[in-house]
Structure formats: C-alpha cells, structure tokens
GUVEX-137365 format. One line per 4 residues: number of its first residue (from 0); for each residue x negated, y, z negated of C-alpha. Coordinates in nm, 2 decimals. Example, Ala and Ser with C-alpha at 12.3 -4.5 7.8 and 13.67 -1.06 7.14 Angstrom:
BEGIN
0 = -1.23/-0.45/-0.78  -1.37/-0.11/-0.71 .
//
This chain:
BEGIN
0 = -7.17/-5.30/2.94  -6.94/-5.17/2.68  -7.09/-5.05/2.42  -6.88/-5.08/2.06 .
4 = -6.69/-4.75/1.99  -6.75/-4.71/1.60  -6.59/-4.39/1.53  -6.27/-4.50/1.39 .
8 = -6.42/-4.72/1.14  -6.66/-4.48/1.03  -6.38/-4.21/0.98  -6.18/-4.49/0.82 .
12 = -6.44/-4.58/0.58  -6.53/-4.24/0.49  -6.13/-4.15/0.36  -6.11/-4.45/0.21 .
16 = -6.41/-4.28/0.01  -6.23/-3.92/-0.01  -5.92/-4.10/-0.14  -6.07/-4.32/-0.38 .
20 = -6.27/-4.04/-0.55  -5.95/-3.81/-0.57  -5.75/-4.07/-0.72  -6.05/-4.13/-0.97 .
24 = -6.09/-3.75/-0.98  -5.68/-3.74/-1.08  -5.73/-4.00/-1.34  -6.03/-3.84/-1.50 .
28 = -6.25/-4.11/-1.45  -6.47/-3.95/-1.18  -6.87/-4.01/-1.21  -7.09/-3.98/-0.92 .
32 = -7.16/-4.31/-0.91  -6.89/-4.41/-0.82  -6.88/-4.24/-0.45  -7.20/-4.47/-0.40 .
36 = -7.04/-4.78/-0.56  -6.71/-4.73/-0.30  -6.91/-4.63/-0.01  -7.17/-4.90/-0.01 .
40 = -6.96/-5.17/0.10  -6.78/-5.00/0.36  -7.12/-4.91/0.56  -7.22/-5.25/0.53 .
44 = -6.98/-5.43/0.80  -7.00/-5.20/1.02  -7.39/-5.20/1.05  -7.36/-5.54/1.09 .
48 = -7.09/-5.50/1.38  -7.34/-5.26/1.56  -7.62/-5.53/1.50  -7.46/-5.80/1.64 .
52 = -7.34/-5.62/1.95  -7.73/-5.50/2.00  -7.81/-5.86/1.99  -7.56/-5.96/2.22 .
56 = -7.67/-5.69/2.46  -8.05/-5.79/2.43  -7.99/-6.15/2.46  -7.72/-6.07/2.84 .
60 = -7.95/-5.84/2.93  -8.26/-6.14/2.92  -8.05/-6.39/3.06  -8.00/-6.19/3.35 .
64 = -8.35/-6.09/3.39  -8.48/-6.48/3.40  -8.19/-6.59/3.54  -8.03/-6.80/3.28 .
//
C-alpha cells in the first residue's frame, strides 16, 4: 500500500507561515497571534488527508481479511 507522502504540504504550509509573518513583520503589524491564526488552518487539511487515507487503509485492509 501507498502510504500518503505529506512532506511537501507540510513544508508548504509552514512558508506560507514564515512568509506571512515577515510580510506582517515588514508592515509592522506583527503579534504573536497571528502565527497561530495563519497556521491553524493550514494543519487542518492535511490532518484530515492523513485521516482519510488511515480509514481507507483500515477499511482495504478488513475487506481483505473477510473476504469482501
């Protein structure tokens, strides 16, 4: 089985984040918060990516136990 390579979403994600907080940082508008607020959303898909792909995994891997 394949399992989902998640690397180059995670290191896309994470300089998005970089980016965004220079450009904030550039602008003077730079709180902390705002790191959390930017990176929140990008961790959520691919969590859900990797949850999926566990459940697809689990649900092959029991049809080929009972023969399904």
């Amino acid at each position: 089985m394949n399992a989902p390579d998640l690397y180059i979403p995670f290191m896309a994600a994470c300089t998005y984040c970089v980016l965004a907080s220079v450009a904030l940082t550039a602008g003077k508008r730079f709180k902390p918060d705002t790191m959390y607020a930017t990176a929140r959303p990008r961790a959520r898909w691919p969590m859900l990516r990797l949850c999926a792909a566990t459940r697809d995994d689990y649900n092959a891997l029991c049809n080929l136990r009972h023969g399904l």
